[in-house]
Structures are given as structure tokens and as C-alpha cells.
PyMOL Python script that loads the backbone (N, CA, C, O; Angstrom):
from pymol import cmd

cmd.read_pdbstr("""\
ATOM      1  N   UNK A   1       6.201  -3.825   3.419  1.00  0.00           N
ATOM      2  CA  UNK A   1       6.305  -2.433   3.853  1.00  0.00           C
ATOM      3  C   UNK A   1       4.921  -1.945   4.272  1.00  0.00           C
ATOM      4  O   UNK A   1       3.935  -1.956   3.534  1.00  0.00           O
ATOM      5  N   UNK A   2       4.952  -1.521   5.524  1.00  0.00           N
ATOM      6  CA  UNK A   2       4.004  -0.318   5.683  1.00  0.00           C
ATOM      7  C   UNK A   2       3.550   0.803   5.729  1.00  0.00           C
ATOM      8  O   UNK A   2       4.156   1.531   6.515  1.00  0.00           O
ATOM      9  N   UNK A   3       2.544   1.355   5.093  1.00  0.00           N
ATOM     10  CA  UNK A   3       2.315   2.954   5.418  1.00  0.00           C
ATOM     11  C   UNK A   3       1.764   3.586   6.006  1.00  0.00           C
ATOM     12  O   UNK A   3       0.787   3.917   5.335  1.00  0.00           O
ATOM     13  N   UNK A   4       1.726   4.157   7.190  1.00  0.00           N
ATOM     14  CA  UNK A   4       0.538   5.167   7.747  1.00  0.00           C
ATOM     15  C   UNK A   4       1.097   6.728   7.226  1.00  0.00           C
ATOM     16  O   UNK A   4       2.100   7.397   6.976  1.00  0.00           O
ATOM     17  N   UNK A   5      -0.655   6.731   7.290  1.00  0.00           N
ATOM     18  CA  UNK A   5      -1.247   7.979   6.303  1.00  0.00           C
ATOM     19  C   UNK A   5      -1.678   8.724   7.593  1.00  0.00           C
ATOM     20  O   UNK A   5      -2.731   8.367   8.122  1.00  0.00           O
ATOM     21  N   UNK A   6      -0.884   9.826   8.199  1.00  0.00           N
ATOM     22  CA  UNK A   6      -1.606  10.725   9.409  1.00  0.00           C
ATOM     23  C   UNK A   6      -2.898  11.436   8.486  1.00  0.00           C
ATOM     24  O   UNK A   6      -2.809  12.052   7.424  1.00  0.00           O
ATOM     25  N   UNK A   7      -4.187  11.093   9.344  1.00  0.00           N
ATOM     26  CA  UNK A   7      -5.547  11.665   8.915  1.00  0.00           C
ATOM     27  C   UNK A   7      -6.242  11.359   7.689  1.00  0.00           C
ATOM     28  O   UNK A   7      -7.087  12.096   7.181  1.00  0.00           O
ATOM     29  N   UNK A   8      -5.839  10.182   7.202  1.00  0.00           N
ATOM     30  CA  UNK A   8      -6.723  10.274   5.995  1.00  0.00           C
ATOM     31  C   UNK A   8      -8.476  10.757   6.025  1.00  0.00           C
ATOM     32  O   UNK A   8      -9.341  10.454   6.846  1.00  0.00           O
ATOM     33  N   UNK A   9      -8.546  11.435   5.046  1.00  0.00           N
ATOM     34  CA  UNK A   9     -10.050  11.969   4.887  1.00  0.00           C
ATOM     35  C   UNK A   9     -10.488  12.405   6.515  1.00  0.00           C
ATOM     36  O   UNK A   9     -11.434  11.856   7.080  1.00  0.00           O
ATOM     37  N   UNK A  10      -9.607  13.530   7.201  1.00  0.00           N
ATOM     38  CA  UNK A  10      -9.740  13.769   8.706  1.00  0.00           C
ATOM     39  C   UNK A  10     -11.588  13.664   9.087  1.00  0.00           C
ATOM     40  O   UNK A  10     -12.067  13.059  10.047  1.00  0.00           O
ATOM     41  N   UNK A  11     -12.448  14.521   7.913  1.00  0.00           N
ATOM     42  CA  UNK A  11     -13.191  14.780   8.095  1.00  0.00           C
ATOM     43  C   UNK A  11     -14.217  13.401   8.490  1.00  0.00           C
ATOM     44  O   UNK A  11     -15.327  13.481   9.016  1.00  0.00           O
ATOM     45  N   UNK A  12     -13.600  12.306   8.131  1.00  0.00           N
ATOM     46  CA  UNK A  12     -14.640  11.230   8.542  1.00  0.00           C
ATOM     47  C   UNK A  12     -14.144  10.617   9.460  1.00  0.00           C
ATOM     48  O   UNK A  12     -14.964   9.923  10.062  1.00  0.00           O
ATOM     49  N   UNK A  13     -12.816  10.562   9.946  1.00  0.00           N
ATOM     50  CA  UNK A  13     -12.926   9.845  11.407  1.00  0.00           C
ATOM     51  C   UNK A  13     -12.787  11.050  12.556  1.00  0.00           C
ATOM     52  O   UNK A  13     -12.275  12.170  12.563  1.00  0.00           O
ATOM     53  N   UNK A  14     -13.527  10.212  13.544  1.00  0.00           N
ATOM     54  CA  UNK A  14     -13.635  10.985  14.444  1.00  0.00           C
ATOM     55  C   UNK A  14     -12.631  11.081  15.576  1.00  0.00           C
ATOM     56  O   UNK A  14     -11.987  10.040  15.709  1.00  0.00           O
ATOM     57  N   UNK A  15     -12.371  11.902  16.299  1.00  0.00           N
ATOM     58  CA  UNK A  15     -11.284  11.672  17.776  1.00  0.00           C
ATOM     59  C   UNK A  15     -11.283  10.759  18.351  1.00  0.00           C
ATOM     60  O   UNK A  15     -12.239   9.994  18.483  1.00  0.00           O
ATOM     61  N   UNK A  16      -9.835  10.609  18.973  1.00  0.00           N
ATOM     62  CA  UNK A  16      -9.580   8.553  19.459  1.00  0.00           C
ATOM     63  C   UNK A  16     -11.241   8.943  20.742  1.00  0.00           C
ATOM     64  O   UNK A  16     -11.660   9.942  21.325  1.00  0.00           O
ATOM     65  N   UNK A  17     -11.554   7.885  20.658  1.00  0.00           N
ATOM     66  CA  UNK A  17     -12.659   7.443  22.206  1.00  0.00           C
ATOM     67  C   UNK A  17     -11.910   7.269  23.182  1.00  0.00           C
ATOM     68  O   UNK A  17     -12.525   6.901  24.183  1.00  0.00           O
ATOM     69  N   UNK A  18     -10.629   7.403  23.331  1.00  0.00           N
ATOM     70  CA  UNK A  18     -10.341   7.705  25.071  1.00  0.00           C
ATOM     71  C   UNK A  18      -9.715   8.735  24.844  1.00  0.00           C
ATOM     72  O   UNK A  18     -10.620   9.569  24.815  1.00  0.00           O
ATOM     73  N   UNK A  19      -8.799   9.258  24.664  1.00  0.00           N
ATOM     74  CA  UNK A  19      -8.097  10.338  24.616  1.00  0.00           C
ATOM     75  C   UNK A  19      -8.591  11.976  24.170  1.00  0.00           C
ATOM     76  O   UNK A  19      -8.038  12.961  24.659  1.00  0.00           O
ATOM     77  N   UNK A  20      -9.355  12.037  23.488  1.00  0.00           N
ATOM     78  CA  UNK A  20      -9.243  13.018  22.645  1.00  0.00           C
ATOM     79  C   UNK A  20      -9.149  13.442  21.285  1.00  0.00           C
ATOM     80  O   UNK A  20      -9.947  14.112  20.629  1.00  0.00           O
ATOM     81  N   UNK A  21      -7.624  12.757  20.838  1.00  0.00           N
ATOM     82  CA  UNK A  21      -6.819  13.454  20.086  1.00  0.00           C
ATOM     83  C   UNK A  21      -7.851  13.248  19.105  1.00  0.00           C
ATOM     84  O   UNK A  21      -8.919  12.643  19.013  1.00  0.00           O
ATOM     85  N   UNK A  22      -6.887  14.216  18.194  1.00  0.00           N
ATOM     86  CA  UNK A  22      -7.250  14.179  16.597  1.00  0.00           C
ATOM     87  C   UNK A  22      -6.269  13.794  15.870  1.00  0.00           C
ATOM     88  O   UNK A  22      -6.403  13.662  14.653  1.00  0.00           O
ATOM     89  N   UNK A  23      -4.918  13.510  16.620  1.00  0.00           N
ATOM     90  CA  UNK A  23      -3.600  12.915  15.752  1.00  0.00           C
ATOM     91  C   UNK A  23      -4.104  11.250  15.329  1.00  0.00           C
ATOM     92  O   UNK A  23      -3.737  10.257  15.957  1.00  0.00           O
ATOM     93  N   UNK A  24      -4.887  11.231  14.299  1.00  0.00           N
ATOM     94  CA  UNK A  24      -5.361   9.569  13.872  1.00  0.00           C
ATOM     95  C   UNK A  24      -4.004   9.108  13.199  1.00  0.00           C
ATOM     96  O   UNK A  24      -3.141   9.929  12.887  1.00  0.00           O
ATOM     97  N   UNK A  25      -3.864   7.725  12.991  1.00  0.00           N
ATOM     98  CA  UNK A  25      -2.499   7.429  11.864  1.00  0.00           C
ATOM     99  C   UNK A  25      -3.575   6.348  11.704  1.00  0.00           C
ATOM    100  O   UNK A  25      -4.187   5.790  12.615  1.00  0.00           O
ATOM    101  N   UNK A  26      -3.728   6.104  10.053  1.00  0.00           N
ATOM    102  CA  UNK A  26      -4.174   5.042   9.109  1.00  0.00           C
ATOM    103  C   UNK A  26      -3.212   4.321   8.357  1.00  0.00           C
ATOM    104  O   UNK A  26      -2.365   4.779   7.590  1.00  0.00           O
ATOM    105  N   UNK A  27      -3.484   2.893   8.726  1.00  0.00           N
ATOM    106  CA  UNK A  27      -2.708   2.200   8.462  1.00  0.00           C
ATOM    107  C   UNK A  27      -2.722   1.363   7.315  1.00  0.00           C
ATOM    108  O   UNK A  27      -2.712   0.144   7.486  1.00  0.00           O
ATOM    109  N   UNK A  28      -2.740   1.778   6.322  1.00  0.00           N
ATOM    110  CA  UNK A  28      -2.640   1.309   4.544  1.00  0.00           C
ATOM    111  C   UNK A  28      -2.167   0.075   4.211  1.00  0.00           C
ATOM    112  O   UNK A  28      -1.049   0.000   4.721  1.00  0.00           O
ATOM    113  N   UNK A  29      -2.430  -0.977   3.603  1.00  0.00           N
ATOM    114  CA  UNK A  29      -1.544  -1.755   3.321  1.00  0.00           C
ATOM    115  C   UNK A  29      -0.860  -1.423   1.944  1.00  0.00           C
ATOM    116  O   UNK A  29      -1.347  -0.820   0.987  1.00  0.00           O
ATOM    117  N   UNK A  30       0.252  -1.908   2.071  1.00  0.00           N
ATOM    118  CA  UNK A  30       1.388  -1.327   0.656  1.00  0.00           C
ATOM    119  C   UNK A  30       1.933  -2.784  -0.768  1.00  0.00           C
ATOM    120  O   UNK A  30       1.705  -2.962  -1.964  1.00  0.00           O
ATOM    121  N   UNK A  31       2.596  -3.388   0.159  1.00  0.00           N
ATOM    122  CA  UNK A  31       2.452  -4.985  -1.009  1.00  0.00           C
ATOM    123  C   UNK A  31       1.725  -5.530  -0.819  1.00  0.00           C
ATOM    124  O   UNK A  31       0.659  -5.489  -1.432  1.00  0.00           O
ATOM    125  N   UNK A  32       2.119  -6.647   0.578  1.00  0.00           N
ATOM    126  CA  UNK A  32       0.846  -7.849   0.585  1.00  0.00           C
ATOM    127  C   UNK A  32      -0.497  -7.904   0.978  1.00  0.00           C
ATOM    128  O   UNK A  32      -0.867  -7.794   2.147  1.00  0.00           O
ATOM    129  N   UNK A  33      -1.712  -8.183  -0.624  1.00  0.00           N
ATOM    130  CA  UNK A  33      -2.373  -8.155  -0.563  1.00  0.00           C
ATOM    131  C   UNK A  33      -3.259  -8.873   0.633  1.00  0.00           C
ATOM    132  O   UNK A  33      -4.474  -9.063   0.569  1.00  0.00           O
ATOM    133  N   UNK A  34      -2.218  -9.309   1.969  1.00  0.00           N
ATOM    134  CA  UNK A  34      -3.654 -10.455   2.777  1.00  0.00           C
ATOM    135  C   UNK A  34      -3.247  -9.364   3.821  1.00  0.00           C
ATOM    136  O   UNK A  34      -4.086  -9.359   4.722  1.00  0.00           O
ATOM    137  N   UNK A  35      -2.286  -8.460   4.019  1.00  0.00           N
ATOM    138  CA  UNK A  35      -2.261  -7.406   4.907  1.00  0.00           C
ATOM    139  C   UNK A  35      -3.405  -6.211   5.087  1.00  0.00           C
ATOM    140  O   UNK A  35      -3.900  -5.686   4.089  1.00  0.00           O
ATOM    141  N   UNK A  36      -3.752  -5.857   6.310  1.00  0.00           N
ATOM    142  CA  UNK A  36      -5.214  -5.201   6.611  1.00  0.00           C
ATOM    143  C   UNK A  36      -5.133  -3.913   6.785  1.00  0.00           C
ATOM    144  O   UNK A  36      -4.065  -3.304   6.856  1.00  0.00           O
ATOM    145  N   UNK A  37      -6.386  -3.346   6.874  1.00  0.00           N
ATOM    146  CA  UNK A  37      -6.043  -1.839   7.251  1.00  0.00           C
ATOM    147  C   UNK A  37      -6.444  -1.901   8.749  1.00  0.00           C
ATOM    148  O   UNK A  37      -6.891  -2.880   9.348  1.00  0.00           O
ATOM    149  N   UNK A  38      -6.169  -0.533   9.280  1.00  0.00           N
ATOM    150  CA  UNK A  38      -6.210   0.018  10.563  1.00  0.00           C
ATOM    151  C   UNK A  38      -6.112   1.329  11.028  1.00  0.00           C
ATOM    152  O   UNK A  38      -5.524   2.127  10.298  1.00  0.00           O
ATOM    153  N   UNK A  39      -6.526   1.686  12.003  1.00  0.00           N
ATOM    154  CA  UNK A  39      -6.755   3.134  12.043  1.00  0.00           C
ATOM    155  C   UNK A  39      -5.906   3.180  14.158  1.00  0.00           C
ATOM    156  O   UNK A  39      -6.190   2.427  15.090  1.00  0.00           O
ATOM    157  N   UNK A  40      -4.985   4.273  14.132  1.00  0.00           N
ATOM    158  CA  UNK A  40      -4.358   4.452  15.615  1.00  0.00           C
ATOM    159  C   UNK A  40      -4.665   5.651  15.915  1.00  0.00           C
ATOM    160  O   UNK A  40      -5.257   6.480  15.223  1.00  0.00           O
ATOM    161  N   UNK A  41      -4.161   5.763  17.200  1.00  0.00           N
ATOM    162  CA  UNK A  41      -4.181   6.929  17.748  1.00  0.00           C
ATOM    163  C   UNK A  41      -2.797   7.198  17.777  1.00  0.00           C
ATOM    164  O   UNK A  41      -1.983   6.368  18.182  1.00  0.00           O
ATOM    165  N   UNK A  42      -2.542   8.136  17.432  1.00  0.00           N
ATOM    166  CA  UNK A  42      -0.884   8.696  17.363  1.00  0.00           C
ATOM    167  C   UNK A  42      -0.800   9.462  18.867  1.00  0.00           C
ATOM    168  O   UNK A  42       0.032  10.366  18.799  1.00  0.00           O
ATOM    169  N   UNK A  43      -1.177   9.403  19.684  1.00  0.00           N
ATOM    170  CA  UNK A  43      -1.377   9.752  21.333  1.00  0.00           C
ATOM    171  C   UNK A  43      -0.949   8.484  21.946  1.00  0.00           C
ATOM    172  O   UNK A  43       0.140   8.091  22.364  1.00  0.00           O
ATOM    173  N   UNK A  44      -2.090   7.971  21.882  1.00  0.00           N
ATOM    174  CA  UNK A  44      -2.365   6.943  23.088  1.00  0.00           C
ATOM    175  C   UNK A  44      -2.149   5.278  22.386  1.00  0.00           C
ATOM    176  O   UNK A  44      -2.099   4.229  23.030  1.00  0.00           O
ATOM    177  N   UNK A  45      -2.049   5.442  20.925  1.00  0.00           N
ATOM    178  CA  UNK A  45      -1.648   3.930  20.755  1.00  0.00           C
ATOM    179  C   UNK A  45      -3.236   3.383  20.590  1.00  0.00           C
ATOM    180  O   UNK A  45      -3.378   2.834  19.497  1.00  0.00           O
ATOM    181  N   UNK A  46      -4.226   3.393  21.246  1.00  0.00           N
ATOM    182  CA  UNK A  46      -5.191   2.581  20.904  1.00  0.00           C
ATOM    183  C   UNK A  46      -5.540   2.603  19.437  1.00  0.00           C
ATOM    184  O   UNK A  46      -5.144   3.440  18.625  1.00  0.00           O
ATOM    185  N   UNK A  47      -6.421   1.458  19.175  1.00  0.00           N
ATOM    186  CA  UNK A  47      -6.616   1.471  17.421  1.00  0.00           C
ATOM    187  C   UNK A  47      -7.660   0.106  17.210  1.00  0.00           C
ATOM    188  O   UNK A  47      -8.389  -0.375  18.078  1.00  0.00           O
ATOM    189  N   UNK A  48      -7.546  -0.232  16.184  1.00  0.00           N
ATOM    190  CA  UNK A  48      -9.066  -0.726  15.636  1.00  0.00           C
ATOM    191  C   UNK A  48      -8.275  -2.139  14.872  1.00  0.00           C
ATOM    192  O   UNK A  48      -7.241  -2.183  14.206  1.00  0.00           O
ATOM    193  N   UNK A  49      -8.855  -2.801  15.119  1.00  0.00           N
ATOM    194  CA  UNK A  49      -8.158  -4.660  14.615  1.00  0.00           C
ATOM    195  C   UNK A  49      -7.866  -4.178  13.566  1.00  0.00           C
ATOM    196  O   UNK A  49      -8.228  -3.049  13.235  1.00  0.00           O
ATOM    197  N   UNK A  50      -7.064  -5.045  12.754  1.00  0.00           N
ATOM    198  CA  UNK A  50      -6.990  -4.921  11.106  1.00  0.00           C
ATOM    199  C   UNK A  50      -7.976  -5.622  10.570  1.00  0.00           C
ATOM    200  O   UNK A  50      -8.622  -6.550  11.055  1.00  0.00           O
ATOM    201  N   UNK A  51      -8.067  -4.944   9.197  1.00  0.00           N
ATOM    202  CA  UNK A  51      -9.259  -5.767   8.440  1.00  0.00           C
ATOM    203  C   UNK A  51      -9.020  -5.522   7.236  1.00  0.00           C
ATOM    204  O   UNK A  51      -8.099  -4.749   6.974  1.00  0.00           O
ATOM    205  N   UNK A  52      -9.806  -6.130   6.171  1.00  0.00           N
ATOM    206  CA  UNK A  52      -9.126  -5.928   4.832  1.00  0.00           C
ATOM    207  C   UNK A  52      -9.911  -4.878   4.132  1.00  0.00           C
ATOM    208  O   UNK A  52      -9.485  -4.275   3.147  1.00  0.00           O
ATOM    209  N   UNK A  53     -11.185  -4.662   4.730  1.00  0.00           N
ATOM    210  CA  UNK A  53     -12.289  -3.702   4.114  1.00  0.00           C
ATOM    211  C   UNK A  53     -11.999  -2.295   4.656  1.00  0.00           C
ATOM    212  O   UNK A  53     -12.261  -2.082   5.841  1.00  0.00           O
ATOM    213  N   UNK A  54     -11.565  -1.470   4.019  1.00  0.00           N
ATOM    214  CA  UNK A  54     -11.267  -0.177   4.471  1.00  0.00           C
ATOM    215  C   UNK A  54     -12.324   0.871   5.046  1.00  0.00           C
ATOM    216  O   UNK A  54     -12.036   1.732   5.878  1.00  0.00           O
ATOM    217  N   UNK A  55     -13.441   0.701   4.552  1.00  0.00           N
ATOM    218  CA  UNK A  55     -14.515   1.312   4.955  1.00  0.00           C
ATOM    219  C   UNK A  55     -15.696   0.860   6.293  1.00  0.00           C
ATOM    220  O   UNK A  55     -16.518   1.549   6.898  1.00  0.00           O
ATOM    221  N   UNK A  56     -15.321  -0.633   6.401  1.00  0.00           N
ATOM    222  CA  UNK A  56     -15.398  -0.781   7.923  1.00  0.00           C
ATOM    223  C   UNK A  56     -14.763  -1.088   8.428  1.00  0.00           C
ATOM    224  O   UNK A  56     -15.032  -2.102   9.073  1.00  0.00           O
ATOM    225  N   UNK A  57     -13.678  -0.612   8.540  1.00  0.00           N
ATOM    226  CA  UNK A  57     -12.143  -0.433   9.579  1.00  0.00           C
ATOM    227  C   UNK A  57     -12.765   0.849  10.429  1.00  0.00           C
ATOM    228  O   UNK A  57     -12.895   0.881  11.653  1.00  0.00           O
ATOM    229  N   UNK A  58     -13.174   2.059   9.346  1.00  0.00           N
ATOM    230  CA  UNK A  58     -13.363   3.468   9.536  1.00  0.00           C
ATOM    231  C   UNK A  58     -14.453   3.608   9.962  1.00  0.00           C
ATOM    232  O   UNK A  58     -14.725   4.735  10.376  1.00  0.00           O
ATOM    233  N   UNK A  59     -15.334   2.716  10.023  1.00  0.00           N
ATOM    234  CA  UNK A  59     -17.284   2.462  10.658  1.00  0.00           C
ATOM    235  C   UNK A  59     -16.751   2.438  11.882  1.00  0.00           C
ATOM    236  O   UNK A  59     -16.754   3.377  12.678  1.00  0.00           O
ATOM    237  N   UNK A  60     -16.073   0.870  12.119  1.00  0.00           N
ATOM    238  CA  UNK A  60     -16.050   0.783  13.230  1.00  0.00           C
ATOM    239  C   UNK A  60     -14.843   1.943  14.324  1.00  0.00           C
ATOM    240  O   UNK A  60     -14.973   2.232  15.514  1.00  0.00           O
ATOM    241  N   UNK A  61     -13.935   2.299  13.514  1.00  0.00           N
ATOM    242  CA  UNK A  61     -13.601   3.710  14.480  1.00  0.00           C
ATOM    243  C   UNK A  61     -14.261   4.493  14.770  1.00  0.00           C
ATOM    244  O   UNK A  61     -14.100   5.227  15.745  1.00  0.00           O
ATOM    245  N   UNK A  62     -15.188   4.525  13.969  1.00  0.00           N
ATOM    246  CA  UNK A  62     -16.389   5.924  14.485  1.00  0.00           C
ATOM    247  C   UNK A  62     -17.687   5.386  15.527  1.00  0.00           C
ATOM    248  O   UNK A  62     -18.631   6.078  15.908  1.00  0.00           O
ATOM    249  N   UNK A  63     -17.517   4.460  15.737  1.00  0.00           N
ATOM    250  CA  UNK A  63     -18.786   3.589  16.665  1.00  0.00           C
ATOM    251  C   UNK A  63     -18.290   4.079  17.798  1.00  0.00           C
ATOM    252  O   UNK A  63     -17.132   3.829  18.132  1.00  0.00           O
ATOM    253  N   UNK A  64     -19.255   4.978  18.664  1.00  0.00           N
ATOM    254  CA  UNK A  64     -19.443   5.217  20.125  1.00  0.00           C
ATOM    255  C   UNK A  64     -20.673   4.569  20.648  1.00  0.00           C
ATOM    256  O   UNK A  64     -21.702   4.207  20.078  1.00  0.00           O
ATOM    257  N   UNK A  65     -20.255   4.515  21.996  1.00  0.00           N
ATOM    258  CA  UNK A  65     -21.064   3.801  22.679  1.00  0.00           C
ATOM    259  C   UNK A  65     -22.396   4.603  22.495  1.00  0.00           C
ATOM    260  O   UNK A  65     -23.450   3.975  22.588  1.00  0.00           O
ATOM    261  N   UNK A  66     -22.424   6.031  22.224  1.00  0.00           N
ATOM    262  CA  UNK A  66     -23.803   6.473  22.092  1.00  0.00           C
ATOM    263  C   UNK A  66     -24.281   6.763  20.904  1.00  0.00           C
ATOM    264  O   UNK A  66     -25.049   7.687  20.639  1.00  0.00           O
ATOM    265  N   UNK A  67     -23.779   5.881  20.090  1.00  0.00           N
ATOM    266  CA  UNK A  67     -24.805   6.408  18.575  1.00  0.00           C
ATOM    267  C   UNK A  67     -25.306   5.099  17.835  1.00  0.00           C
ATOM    268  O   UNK A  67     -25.995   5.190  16.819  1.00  0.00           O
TER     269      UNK A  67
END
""", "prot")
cmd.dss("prot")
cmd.show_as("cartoon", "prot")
cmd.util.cbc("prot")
cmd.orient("prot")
């Protein structure tokens, strides 16, 4: 089973990099432990590989080309 969490902790990710939005969906894993997290855009669908480290799932969503 999976869960997305619309906005977890809104305040640290930032708006999708193409679109805009602020509709994020985080993608939790729920049983299996080799399942990853991920972060979408509830707009446009783009989103961030899975990975198992939750806190650079959310680095790398926030990486723009200018910082």
C-alpha cells in the first residue's frame, strides 16, 4: 500500500520547478520496507526518483538551478 501525504511540512518544500504549483503530494512508504519516498506535483505530475532517505528526496526537490 501506498500513501501520499498532500504537503507534508509545506513549509520546506518548495513549488514544483516547472509549473508553479504548491499542490506537492509526498509519497510515504507504508509496508515494504525496500519501498522509497518521493515527492509530485499534484498539477503537472513531475516528481523526484524514489529514494529511501527522506530528507534527501526533499534536498533534492528543493535544488534549483540557481542556488
Amino acid at each position: 500500500m501506498n500513501k501520499f501525504i498532500a504537503g507534508i511540512n509545506k513549509e520546506k518544500l518548495k513549488p514544483c520547478p516547472f509549473c508553479g504549483s504548491n499542490s506537492i503530494l509526498f509519497h510515504q512508504p507504508q509496508i515494504k520496507p525496500q519501498e522509497h519516498f518521493g515527492i509530485y506535483c499534484g498539477n503537472c505530475g513531475c516528481g523526484t526518483m524514489g529514494l529511501p532517505d527522506k530528507e534527501k528526496v526533499i534536498n533534492i526537490w528543493n535544488t534549483r538551478a540557481n542556488n
